[in-house]
matplotlib code that plots the C-alpha trace (Angstrom):
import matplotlib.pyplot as plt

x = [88.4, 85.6, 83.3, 84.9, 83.6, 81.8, 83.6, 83.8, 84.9, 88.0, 90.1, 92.0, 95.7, 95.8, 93.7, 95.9, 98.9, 96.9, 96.3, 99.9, 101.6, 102.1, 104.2, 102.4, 104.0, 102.8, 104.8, 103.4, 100.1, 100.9, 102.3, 99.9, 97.1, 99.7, 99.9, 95.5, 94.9, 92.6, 89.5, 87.1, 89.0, 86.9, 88.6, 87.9, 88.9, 89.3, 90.1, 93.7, 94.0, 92.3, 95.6, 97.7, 94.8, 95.1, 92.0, 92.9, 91.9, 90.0, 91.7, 96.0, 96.6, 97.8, 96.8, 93.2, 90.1, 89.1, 92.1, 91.5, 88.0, 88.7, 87.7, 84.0, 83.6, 81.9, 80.8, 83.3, 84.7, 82.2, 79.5, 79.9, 78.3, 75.7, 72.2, 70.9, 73.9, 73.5, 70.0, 70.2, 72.7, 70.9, 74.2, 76.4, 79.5, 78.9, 78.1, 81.3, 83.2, 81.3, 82.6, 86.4, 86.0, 83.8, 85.4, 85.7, 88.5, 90.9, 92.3, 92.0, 95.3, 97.4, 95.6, 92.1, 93.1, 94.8, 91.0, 90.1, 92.7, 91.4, 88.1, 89.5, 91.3, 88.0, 89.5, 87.2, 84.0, 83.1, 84.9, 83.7, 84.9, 84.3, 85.2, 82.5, 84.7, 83.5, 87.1, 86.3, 83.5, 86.1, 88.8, 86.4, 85.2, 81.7, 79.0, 77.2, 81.3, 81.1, 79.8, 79.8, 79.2, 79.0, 77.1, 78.9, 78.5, 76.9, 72.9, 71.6, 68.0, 66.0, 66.9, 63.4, 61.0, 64.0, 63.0, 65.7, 66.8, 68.4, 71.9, 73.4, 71.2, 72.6, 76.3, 76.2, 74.3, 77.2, 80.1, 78.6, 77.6, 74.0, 73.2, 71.1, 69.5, 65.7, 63.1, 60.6, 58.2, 55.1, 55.0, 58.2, 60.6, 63.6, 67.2, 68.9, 72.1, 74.3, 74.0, 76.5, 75.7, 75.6, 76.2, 73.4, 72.0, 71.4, 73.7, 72.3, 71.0, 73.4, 75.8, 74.0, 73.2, 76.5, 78.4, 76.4, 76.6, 80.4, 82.5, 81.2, 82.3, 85.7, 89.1, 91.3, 90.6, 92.7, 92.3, 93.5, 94.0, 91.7, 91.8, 89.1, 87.8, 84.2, 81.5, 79.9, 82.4, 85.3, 83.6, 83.7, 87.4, 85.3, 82.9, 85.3, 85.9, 88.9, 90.4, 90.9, 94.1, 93.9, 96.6, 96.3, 98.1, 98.3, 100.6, 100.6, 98.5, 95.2, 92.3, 94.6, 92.7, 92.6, 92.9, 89.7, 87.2, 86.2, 86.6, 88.2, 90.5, 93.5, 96.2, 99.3, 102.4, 100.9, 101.6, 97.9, 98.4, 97.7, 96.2, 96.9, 99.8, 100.6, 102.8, 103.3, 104.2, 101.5, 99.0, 100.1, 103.8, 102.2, 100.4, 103.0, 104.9, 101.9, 101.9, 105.8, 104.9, 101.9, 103.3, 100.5, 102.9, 102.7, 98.9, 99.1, 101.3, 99.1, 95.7, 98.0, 98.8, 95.5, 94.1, 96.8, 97.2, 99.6, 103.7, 102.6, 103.7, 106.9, 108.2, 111.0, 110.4, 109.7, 112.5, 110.5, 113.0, 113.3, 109.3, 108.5, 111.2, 109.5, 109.2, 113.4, 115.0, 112.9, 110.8, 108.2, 109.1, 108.3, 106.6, 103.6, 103.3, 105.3, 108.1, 106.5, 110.3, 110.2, 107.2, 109.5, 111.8, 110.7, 111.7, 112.3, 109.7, 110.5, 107.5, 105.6, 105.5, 102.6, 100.5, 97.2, 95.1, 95.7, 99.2, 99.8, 102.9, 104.6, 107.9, 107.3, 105.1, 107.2, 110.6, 109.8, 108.7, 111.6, 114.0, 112.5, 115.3, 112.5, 112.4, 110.4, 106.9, 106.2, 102.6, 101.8, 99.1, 96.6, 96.6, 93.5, 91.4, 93.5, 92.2, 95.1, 92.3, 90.3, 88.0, 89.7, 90.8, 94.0, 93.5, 96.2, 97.8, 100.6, 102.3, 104.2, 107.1, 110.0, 110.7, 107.6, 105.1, 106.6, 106.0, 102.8, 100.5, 96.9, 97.5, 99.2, 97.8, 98.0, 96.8, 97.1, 98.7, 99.2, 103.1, 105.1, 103.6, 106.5, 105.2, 101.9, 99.6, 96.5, 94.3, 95.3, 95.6, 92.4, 92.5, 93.6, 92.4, 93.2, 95.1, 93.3, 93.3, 95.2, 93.4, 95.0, 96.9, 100.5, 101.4, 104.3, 107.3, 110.0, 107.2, 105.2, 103.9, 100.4, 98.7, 96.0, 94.4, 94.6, 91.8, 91.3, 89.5, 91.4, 89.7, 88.5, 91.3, 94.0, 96.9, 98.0, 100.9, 100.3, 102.0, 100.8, 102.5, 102.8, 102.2, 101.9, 99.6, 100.8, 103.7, 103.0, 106.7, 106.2, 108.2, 107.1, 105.9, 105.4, 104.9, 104.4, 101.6, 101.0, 97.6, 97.7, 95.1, 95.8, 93.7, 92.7, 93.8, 90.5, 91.6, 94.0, 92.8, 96.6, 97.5, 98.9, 100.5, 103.4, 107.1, 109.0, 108.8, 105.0, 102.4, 99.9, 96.0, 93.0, 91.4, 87.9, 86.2, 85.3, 88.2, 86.5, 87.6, 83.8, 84.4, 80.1, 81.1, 83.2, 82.5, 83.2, 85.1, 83.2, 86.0, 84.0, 83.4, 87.5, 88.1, 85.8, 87.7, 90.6, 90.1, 88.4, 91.8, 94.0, 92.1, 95.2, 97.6, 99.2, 97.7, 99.7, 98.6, 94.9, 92.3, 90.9, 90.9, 93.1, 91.5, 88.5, 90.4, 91.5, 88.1, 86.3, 89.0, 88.9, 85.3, 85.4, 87.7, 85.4, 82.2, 85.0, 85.0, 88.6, 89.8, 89.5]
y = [91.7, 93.4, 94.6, 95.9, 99.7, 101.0, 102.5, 106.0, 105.4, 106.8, 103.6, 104.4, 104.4, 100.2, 99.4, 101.0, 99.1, 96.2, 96.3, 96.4, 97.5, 100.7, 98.9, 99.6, 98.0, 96.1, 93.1, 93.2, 93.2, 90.3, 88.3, 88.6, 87.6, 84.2, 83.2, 83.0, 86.7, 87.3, 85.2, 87.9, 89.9, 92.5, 93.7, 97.6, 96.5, 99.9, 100.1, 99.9, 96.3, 96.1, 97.8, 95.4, 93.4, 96.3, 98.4, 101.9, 103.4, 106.5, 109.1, 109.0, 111.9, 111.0, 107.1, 107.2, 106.1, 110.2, 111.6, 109.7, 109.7, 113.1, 111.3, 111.0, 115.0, 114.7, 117.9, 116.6, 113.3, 112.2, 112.5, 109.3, 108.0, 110.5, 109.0, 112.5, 112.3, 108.6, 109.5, 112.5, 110.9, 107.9, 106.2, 106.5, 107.2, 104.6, 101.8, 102.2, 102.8, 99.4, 97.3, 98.2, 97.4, 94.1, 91.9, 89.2, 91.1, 90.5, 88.4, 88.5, 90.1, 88.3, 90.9, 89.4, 85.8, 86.9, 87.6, 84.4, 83.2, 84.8, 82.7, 79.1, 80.0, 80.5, 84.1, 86.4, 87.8, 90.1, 92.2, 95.5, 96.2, 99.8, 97.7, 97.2, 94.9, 91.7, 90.1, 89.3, 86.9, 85.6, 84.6, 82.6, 85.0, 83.3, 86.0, 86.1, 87.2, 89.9, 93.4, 95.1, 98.8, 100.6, 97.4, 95.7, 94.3, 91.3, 92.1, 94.6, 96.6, 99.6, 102.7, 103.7, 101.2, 98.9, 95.5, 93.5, 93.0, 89.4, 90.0, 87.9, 89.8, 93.0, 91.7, 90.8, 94.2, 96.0, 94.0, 93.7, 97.4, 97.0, 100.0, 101.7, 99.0, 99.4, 98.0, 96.2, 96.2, 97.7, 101.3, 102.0, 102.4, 103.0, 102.9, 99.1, 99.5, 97.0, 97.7, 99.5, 102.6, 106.3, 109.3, 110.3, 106.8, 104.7, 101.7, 98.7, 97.5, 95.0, 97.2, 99.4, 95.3, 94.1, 97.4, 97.4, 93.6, 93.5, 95.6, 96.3, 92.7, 92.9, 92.5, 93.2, 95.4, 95.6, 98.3, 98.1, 100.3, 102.4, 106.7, 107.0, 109.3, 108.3, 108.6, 106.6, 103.9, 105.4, 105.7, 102.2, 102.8, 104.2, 101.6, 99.2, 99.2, 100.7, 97.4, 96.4, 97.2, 98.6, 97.6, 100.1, 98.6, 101.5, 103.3, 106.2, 107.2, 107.9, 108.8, 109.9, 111.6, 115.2, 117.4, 119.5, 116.7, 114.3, 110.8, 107.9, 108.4, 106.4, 107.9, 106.6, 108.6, 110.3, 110.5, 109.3, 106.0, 103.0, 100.7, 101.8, 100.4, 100.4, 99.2, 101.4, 99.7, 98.0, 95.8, 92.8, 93.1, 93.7, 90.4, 88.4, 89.9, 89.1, 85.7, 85.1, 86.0, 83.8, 80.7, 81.5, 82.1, 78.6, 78.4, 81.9, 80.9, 78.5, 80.2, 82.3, 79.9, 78.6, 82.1, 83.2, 86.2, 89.0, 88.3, 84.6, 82.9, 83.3, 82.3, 84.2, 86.1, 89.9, 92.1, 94.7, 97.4, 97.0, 96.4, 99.1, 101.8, 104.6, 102.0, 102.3, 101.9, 99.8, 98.4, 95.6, 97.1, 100.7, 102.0, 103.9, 105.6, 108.8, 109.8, 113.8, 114.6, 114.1, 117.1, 120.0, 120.2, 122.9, 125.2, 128.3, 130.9, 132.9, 136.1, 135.5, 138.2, 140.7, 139.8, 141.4, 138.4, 140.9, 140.8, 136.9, 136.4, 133.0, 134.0, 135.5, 132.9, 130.0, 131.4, 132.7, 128.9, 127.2, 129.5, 128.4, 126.4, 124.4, 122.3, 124.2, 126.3, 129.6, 130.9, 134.5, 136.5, 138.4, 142.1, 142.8, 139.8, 140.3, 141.7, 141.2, 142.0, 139.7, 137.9, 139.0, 136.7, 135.5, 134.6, 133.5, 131.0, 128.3, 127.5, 124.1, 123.3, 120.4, 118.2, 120.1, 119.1, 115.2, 114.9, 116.2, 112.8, 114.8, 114.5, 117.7, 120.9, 124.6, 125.1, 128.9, 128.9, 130.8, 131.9, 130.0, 127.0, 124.0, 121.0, 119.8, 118.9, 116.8, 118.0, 121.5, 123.0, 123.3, 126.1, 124.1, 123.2, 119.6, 120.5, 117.0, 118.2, 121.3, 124.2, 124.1, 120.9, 120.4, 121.5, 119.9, 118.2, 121.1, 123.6, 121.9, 124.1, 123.1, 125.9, 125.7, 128.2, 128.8, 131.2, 131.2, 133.5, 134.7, 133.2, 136.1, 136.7, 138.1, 136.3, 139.2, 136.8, 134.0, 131.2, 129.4, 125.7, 123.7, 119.8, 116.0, 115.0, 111.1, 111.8, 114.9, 117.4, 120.4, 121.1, 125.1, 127.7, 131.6, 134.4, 135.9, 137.7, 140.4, 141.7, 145.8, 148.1, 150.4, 153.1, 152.8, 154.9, 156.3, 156.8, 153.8, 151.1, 150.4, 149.5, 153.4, 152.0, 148.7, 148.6, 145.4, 143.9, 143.4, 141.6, 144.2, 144.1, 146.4, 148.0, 148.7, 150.9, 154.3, 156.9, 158.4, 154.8, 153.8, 149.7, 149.8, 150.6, 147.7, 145.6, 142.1, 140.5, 137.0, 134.6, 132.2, 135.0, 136.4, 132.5, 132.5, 135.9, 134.6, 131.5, 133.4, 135.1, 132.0, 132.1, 135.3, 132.6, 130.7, 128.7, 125.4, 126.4, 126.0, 123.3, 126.5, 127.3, 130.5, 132.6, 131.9, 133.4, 136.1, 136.9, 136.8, 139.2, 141.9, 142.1, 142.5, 145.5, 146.5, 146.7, 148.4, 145.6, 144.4, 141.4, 141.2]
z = [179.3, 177.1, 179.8, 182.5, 182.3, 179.7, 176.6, 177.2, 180.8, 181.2, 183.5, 187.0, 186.4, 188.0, 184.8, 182.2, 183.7, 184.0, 180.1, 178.6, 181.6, 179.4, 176.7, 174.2, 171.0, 168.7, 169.8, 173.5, 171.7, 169.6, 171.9, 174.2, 171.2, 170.6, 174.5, 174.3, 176.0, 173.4, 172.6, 170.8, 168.3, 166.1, 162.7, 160.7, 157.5, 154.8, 151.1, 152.2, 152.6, 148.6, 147.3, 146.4, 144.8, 142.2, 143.3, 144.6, 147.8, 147.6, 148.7, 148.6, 146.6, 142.9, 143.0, 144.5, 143.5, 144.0, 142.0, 138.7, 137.8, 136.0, 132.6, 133.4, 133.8, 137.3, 139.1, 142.0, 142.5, 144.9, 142.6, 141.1, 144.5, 144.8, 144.5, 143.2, 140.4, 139.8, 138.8, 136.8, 134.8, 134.4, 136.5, 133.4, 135.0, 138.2, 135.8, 134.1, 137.2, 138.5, 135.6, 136.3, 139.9, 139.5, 142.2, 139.7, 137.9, 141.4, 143.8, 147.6, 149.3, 152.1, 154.8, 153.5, 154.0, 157.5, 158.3, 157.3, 159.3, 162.3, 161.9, 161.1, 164.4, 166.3, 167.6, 164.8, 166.6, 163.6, 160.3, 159.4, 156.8, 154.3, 151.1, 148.3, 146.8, 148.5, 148.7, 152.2, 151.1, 148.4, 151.1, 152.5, 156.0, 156.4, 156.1, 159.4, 160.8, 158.4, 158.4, 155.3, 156.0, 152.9, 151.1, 148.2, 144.9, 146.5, 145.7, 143.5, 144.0, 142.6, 144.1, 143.3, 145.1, 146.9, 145.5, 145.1, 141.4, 140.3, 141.7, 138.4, 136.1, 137.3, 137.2, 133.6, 132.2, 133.9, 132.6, 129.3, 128.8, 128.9, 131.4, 132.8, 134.1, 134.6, 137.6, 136.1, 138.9, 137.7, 137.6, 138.7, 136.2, 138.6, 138.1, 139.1, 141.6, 143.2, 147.3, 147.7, 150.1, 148.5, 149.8, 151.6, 152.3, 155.4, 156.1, 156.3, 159.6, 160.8, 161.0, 164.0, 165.4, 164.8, 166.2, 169.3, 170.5, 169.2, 169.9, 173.7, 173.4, 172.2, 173.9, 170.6, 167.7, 164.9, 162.3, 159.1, 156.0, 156.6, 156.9, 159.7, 158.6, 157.2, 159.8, 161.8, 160.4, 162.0, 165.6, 165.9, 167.5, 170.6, 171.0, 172.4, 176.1, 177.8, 178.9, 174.5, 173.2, 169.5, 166.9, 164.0, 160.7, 158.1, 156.1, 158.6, 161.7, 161.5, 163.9, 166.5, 169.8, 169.9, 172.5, 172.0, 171.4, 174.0, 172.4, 172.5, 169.5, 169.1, 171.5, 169.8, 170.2, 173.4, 176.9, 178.1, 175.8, 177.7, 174.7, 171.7, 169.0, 165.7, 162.7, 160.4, 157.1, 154.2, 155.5, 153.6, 155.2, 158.6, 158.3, 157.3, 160.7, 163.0, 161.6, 162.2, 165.8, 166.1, 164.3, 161.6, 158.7, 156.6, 157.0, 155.4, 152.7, 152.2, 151.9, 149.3, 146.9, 147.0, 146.4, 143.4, 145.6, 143.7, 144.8, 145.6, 148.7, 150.5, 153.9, 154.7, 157.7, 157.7, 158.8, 160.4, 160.2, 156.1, 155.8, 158.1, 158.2, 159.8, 163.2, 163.2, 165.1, 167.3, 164.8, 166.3, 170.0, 169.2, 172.1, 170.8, 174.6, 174.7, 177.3, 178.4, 178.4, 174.2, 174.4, 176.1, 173.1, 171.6, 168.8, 169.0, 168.1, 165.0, 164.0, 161.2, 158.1, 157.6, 155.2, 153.1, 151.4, 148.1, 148.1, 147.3, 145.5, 144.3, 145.3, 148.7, 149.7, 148.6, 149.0, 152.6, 153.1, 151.4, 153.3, 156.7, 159.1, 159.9, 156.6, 154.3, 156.6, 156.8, 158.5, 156.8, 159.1, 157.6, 159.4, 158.1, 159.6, 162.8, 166.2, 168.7, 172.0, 174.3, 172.5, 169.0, 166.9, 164.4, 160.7, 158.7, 156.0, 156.9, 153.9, 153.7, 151.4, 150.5, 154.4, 155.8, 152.8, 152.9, 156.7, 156.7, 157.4, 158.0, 161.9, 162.1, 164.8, 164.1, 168.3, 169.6, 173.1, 176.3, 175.7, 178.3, 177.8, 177.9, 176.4, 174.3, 176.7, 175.5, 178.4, 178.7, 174.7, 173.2, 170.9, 167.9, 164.2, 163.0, 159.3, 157.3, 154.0, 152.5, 150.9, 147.6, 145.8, 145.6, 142.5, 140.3, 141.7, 140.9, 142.2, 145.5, 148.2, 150.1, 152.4, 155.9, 156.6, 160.1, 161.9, 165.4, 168.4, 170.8, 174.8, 176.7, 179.7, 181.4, 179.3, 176.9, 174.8, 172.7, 170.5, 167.5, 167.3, 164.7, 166.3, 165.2, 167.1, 166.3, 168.3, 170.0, 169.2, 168.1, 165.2, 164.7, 166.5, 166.4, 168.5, 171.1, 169.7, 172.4, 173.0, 172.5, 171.6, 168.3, 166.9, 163.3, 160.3, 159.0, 155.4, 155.1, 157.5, 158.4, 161.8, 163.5, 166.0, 165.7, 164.5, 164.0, 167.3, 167.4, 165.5, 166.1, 164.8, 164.1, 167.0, 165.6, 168.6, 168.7, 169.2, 172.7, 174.3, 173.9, 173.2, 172.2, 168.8, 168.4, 165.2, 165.7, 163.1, 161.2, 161.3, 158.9, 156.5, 157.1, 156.1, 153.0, 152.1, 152.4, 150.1, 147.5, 147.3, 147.1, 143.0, 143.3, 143.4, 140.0, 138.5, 139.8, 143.2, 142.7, 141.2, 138.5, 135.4, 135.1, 132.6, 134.1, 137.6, 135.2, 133.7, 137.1, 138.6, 136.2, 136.0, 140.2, 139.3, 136.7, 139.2, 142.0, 144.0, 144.0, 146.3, 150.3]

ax = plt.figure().add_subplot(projection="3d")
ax.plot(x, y, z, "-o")
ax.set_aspect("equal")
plt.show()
């Protein structure tokens, strides 16, 4: 295994049987890994695995690293690793930050010294890993077997002229207050940083080494805690070759393949899955079930207690379907290849309202949403951003309450589709817009609603119906869908702009040529600009809908109507 074809080669059907003979759990892959398939094992180690040391990740809403630095007044979270920033500010807020997360303040986690365990084992070719925090080092993974992408607290160096700065020197400034730390190279008068990368900034050049002679290399990754979402870190997954299974451990899918981008992305919960498992729980329980299956778990326990890792050591074996209930009922032996039967279950399709971006309302949109059979989501178009003709487009807002807001997992579609269609179908539905991050927070817990936007052109063609769906792409059901939109031509009102032709039946658009039937005149509609329209008017919506200051919403709103603007 490792270099049979190259890793964007897409295998015949013998090699995808030949890899887990389409059983593609996590137990097949473990087993396997126990009875010596596996000789070169490659790890993607994110902030995930760090949690239960007591340092947060970066981005799970309410306990990230990106939802609680409020107190240092940054411009936007991210600022606080922005090189311009760090500068400006003379690194004020990053030194501080530093001295919380020092590594010497924590304790390497069971999924750190499961690495290590990988190497005293002679199976670890190489760990990536996205962590600052150097707890790999401190678990004991040897450095040429590890990759740290993002840099770490390890060195420090002037961001101004690069020399390297006395890495102790640097530590003890931070942790004793003494910041900003100046270069003292003649001259230069730069700001002192530990390596860790910034925004902006190269990563260090092993990685592009490392990456390229590894993973070509591999015959099992596992990925762990970890969002995949931060580039070129997260490609890794598609450097492998076709022929490596991939074990994802993580809280909930992540980098999962879609339709209308040609990659390699995990495939879990699809029908073209061949490789690719998962178990879905914390990484630290996950461990402590790939060690029960490998015979591993006493020399874990072990590296535990000599570590002081948080909970301590225990041996009793992990009942997967209490550690990792949303793997019930099959827990270990959930097959992360879907049945195309489970696809063709499909809802059916209710019309969504008619909606003008000026109108917003807390109770219609939230009530509409809450009232939905479908657990809480509602999708609102907006008429006037809507041209139902070839080559026209669809703008709209999906707004997700209660069930609908708790299941969302950032893997979720809004795809437009030919009405008809009878199952999601990774090689045929294109048309679709990953929904990764909402447009506006969840507000409090009595009052939660989250909304996409959703904006899409409409292919040139003779199909005149279509569907929006609402899909997971982890598991590939589609849990919503509206329509048909029918394609019609309507002549606009000159004084009103209203639709003149429509009636309950039909989600009917603008047609915007020329009454003589003279299609020259047509104004094309900017879907970027309908979408930056649109969000400006979400600042319409309460104030527990949206990350602003209301009377500033207020102020900026009146003196539109002032200057006879209004909103669009």
């Amino acid at each position: 295994m490792g270099n049979v074809a190259g890793a964007g080669a897409e295998p015949d059907e013998g090699m995808k049987r030949a890899v887990l003979g389409l059983e593609c759990t996590a137990r097949r892959v473990l087993e396997n890994l126990r009875d010596g398939k596996y000789a070169s094992v490659v790890v993607m180690a994110g902030a995930g695995i760090s949690v239960s040391c007591g340092i947060p990740d970066f981005r799970t809403p309410g306990t990230g690293l990106y939802d609680n630095l409020q107190r240092f007044n940054l411009p936007t979270p991210e600022s606080v690793f922005e090189l311009d920033f760090f500068r400006a500010s003379k690194g004020e807020a990053f030194y501080k930050l530093a001295k919380e997360m020092w590594p010497d303040n924590f304790k390497p986690s069971p999924t750190h010294l499961f690495v290590r365990l990988l190497h005293d084992k002679g199976l670890l070719r190489r760990a990536f890993t996205q962590n600052i925090d150097t707890l790999e080092r401190v678990a004991g993974v040897p450095d040429d077997k590890l990759v740290e992408a993002h840099g770490s607290f390890a060195n420090s160096s002037c961001t101004r002229c690069r020399k390297p700065f006395d890495a102790e020197r640097s530590k003890n400034a931070i942790l004793e207050g003494k910041t900003p730390i100046m270069c003292e190279e003649p001259g230069c008068g730069g700001l002192v940083k530990p390596d860790i990368v910034f925004f902006g900034e190269g990563l260090p050049a092993k990685f592009g080494i490392c990456s390229s002679s590894d993973l070509p290399q591999a015959d099992l990754l596992i990925v762990m805690g970890t969002s995949l979402t931060v580039h070129p870190f997260a490609g890794l997954v598609e450097m492998v070759p076709p022929d490596c299974p991939r074990l994802l451990l993580n809280m909930k899918p992540v980098g999962v393949r879609i339709p209308s981008e040609e990659s390699n992305g995990l495939r879990l919960n699809q029908p073209e899955n061949w490789r690719d498992a998962m178990i879905q729980g914390p990484c630290d329980e996950a461990v402590r079930a790939i060690c029960d299956i490998l015979g591993w778990r006493e020399d874990l326990e072990a590296l535990v207690e000599s570590f002081g890792s948080n909970g301590g050591p225990s041996l009793d074996p992990i009942d997967p379907l209490v550690a990792f209930p949303a793997m019930a009922p099959d827990g270990l032996d959930k097959n992360w290849r879907l049945d195309e039967d489970v696809t063709k279950r499909l809802p059916s399709p209710p019309r969504p309202p008619r909606f003008h971006s000026e109108d917003f309302d807390l109770p219609l949109l939230e009530s509409a949403a809450r009232a939905e059979e479908g657990g809480g989501m509602e999708l609102f178009i907006f008429e006037e951003y809507t041209t139902l003709r070839p080559s026209g487009q669809i703008a709209g807002m999906l707004c997700l309450t209660g069930e609908s807001l708790e299941n969302w997992n950032g893997c979720h579609v809004l795809a437009l589709v030919e009405a008809g269609m009878e199952r999601w179908d990774m090689e045929v539905i294109s048309n679709c817009e990953l929904l990764d991050e909402p447009m506006t927070k969840p507000g409090p817990e009595d009052k939660r609603a989250a909304f996409h936007q959703a904006a899409f052109q409409i292919p040139p063609g003779g199909t005149m119906e279509f569907e929006l769906w609402y899909v997971d792409t982890t598991n590939g059901r589609v849990s919503a869908r509206w329509g048909p939109f029918q394609l019609r031509k309507t002549k606009k009102n000159s004084t009103t702009g209203a639709s003149a032709a429509g009636g309950a039946n039909h989600l009917v658009g603008v047609d915007t040529s020329s009454e003589d039937g003279d299609d020259s005149a047509e104004e094309s509609l900017d879907l970027d600009r309908a979408v930056d329209e649109i969000v400006s008017a979400m600042n319409e919506l309460p104030s527990h809908l949206v990350d602003a200051d209301p009377n500033d919403v207020k102020d900026k709103t009146e003196k539109a109507k002032d200057d006879g603007q209004g909103t669009k």
